[in-house]
N, C-alpha and C positions, 0 to 999 in steps of 0.2 A: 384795346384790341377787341375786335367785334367776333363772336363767333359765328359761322354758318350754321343755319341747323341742316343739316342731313337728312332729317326724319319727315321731311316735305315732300312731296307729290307736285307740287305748285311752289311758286313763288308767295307769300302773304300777298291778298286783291289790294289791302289799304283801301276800302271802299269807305265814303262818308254817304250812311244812310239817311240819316237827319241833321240838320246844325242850324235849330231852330227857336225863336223868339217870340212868346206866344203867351196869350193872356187865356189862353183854356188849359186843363189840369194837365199836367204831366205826370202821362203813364207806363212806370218803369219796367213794367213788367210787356208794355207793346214794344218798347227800345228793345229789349233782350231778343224777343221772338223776331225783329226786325234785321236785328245782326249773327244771327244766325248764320251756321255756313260749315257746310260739310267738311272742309279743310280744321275746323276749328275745333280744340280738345276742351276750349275755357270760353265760355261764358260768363262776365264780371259786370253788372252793374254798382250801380252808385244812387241813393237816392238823397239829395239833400234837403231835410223835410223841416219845416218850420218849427222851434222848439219853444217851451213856455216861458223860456226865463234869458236872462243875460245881464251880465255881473252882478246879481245875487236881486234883480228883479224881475219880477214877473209881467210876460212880454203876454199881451193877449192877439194882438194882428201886428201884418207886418204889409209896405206895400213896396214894390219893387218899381221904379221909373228909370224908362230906357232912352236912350240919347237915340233919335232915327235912323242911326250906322249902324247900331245893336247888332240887327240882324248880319249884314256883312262882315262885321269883324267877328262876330261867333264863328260866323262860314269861313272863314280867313284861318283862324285857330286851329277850330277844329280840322282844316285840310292839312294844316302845316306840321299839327302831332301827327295823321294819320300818315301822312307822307314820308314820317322820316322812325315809323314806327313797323316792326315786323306784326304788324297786325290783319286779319282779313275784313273786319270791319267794324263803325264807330258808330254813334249816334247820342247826340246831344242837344237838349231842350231845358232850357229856362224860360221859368213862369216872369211876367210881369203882372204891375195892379195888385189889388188888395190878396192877400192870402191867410187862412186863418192856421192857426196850431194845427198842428200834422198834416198841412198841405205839403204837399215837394215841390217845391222851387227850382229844383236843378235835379235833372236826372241824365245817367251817361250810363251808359253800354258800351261794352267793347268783348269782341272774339278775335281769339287769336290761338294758335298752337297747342300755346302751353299754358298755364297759369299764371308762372311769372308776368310774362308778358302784360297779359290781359289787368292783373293789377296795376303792374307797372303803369300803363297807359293809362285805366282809368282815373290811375291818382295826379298826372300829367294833366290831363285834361281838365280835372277840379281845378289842378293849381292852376293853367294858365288860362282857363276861364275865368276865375276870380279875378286874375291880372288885371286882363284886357280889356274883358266886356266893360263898356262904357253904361253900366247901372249902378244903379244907387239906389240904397233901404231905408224906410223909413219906419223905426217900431213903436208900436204903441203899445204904451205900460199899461197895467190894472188901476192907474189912479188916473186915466186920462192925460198924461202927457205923453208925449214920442220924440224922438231923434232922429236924427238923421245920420248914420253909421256910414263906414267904406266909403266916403267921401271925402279923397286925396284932390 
């Protein structure tokens, strides 16, 4: 059972600000101010930043390669969370190509109402970004070898 909120002025816009695929830096702090919106009590971003290590090695780069749909099927996602979400607005960008330690790879904004919400959604949108999007990572150890991970 879904509740109504009451406490609206408006309906949630569901607006997709960005849902974008992009080999220049992702900055999460422009997502936020982008989805901004007077109706909105929560502001929630997400920054998913490259880390140094993975199962007990140490990862010094990592590089992201995107299948040509990339960008469409992000836009496809991302409209189909915001769609079916009491939100007023989203914006989501993943990095591709080389990234190093403490780049963000994946960055998501979302405003909406309330808090709940806005968590709720930005953890959606992680999850079925990771799903969907058709990339794939390749990391490189501190001993000069690398893998090829999330490739189902």
């Amino acid at each position: 059972m879904t509740v109504r909120d009451t406490s609206r002025l408006t309906a949630p816009a569901r607006r997709v600000v960005a849902a974008d695929v992009t080999t220049g830096p992702v900055d999460v702090d422009a997502l936020a101010a982008a989805v901004a919106d007077a109706a909105a009590g929560a502001v929630v971003t997400f920054g998913g930043v490259v880390r140094d290590h993975d199962h007990g090695r140490a990862v010094t780069a990592i590089e992201y390669v995107a299948h040509p749909d990339a960008g469409a099927v992000l836009a496809r996602v991302v409209a189909d969370v915001a769609g079916r979400s009491p939100v007023d607005a989203v914006a989501v960008v993943h990095r591709v190509g080389p990234l190093g330690v403490g780049e963000a790879a994946l960055g998501v904004a979302v405003s909406a109402a309330h808090r709940q919400e806005a968590f709720a959604v930005a953890a959606l949108l992680v999850d079925e970004v990771k799903e969907h999007l058709p990339v794939w990572k390749r990391q490189v150890f501190d001993d000069g070898t690398h893998e090829w991970v999330n490739c189902a």
